[in-house]
Structures are given as C-alpha cells and as structure tokens.
C-alpha positions in Angstrom: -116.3 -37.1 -46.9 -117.6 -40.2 -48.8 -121.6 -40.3 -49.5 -123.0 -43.9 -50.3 -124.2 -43.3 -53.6 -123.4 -43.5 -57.2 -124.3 -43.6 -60.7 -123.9 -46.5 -63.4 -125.1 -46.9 -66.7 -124.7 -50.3 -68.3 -123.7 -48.7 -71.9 -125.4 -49.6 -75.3 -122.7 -52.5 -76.4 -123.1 -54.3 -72.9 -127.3 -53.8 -73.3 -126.5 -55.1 -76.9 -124.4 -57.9 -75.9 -127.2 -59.5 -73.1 -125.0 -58.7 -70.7 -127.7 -56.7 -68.4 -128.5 -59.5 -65.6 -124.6 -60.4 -65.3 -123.4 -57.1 -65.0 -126.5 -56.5 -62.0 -125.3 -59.6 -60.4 -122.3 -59.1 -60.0 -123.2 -55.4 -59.0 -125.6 -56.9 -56.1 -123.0 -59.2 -54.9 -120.4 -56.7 -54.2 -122.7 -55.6 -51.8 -124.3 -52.5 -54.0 -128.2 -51.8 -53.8 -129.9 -50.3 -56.3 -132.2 -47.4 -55.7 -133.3 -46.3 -58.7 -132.6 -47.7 -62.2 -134.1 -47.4 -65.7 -133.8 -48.9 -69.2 -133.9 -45.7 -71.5 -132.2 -44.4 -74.8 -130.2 -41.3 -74.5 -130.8 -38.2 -77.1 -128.0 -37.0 -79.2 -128.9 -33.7 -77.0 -129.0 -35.7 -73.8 -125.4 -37.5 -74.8 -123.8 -34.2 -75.7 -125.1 -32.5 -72.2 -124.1 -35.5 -70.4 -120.5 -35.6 -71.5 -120.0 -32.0 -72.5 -116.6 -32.4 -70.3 -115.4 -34.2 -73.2 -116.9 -31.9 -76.3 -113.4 -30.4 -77.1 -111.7 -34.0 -77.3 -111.1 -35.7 -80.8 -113.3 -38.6 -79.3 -116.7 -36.5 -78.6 -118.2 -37.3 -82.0 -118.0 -40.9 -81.3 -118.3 -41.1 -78.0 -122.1 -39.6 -79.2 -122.7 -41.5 -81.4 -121.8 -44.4 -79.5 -123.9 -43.8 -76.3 -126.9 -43.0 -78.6 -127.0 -46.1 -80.9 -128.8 -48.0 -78.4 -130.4 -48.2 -74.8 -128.5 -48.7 -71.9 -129.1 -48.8 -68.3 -129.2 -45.8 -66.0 -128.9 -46.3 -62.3 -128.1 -45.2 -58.9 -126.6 -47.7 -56.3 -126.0 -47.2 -52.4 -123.1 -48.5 -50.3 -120.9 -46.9 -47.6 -118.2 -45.4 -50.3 -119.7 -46.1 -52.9 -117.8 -44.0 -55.8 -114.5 -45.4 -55.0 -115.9 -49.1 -54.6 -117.9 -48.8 -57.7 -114.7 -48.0 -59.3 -112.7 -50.5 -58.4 -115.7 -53.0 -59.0 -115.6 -51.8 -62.9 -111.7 -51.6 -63.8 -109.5 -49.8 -65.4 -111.0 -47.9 -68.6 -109.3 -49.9 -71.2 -110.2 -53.6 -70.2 -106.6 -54.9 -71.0 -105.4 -53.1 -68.1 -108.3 -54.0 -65.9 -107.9 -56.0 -63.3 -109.4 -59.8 -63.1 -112.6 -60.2 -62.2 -113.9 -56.6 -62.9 -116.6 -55.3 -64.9 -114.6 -54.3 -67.6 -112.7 -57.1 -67.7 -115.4 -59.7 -68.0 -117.6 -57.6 -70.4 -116.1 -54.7 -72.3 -114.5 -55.5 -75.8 -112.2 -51.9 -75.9 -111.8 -48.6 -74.4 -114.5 -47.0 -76.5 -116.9 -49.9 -75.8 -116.3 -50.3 -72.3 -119.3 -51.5 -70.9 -120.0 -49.3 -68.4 -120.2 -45.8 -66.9 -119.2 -45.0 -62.9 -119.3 -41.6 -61.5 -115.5 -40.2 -60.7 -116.5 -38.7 -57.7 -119.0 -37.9 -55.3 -120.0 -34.6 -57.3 -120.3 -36.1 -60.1 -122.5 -39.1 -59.0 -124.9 -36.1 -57.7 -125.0 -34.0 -60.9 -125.3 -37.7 -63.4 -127.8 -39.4 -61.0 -130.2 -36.0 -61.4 -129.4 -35.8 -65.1 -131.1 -39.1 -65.6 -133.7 -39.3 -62.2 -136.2 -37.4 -60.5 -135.6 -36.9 -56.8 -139.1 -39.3 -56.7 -137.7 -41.7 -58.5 -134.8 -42.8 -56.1 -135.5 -44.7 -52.7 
C-alpha cells in the first residue's frame, strides 16, 4: 500500500544554480506539501552512508564528491501516493530522456547533475527522511 510521504533533496548544482524557489514551486503546485525541509551540507560520511547502495559502482567517488561540494535541500513532502507522483513530477534520471515539463527537464544539466533526489519507494522515503530529520522535526 501507498503512504503519502516522501523524500527530496534539491542537489548542490540546483542550490548552486538559484534554482531553489522554482523547483518548490513547482513542487507546491503539483499539489505536494512540505512537512519538514532544511538547507544543510552533507558530510563526506553522511554522503557515503546515504548512498552506500551505490559504494561498489565506478560512479561512488563522484557521486561523493558531488553531493558534498555544496548545500542542497533536504525535505519531506506529503500527498496521497506520493513516491510514485514525486517520481513522475522529477523525470527520467538523465534529463534528455525526461519528459517535458519535469524537474529534471527544466533544471538538471546531466545525469550526474540531475538536480534532484526522490525516494524509489516507500521504504526508502522512510529510511532517507530519518537519515536527514528527527521525528520532531516533521509535521
């Protein structure tokens, strides 16, 4: 069964790029709302805990170093299916295959600097929305 939430983070290149209040616009008017949300810089720790899924891939060292050169936005939004909606709102990974209209399409420049995070599945936006929130911290 669906739960309504997820987790986002708007990555270092979209924080970077000044592309914060579009990217929450456009978030808010696909009907999301945001219970908890932070500006924060991620540890070379935290980045390594966070995507240990991906520590045996070629890509881990960058994707490291990548998520740690800057802040980026951490937060948890709430809407009846939220995972799969949130995924559709953000695209396809690589934004030449996105779709028009989509986060990724609009604001990522490549597949390794793609904008933005969304939790895969409900587990996941669990396990990544305690990684970066206190139960206190989300209303």
């Amino acid at each position: 069964m669906a739960t309504n939430r997820t987790f986002t983070m708007l990555k270092p290149d979209a924080v970077e790029k000044g592309h914060i209040g579009a990217i929450l616009e456009k978030i808010i008017a696909s009907g999301f709302k945001i219970v908890a949300m932070k500006l924060t810089q991620m540890s070379k720790a935290d980045a390594q805990t966070f995507y240990a899924i991906h520590n045996e891939r070629p890509f881990f060292g960058e994707l490291v170093a990548y998520m740690t050169r800057g802040p980026i936005v951490a937060a948890v939004l709430e809407k009846d299916n939220a995972v799969e909606d949130f995924r559709t709102l953000i695209g396809s990974t690589n934004p030449a295959d996105a779709a028009e209209g989509t986060i990724r399409k609009l604001f990522a420049a490549s597949m390794g600097e793609n904008a933005v995070h969304g939790s895969d599945s409900d587990e996941n936006a669990a396990i990544e929305s305690a990684f970066h929130f206190s139960g206190r911290e989300m209303f």
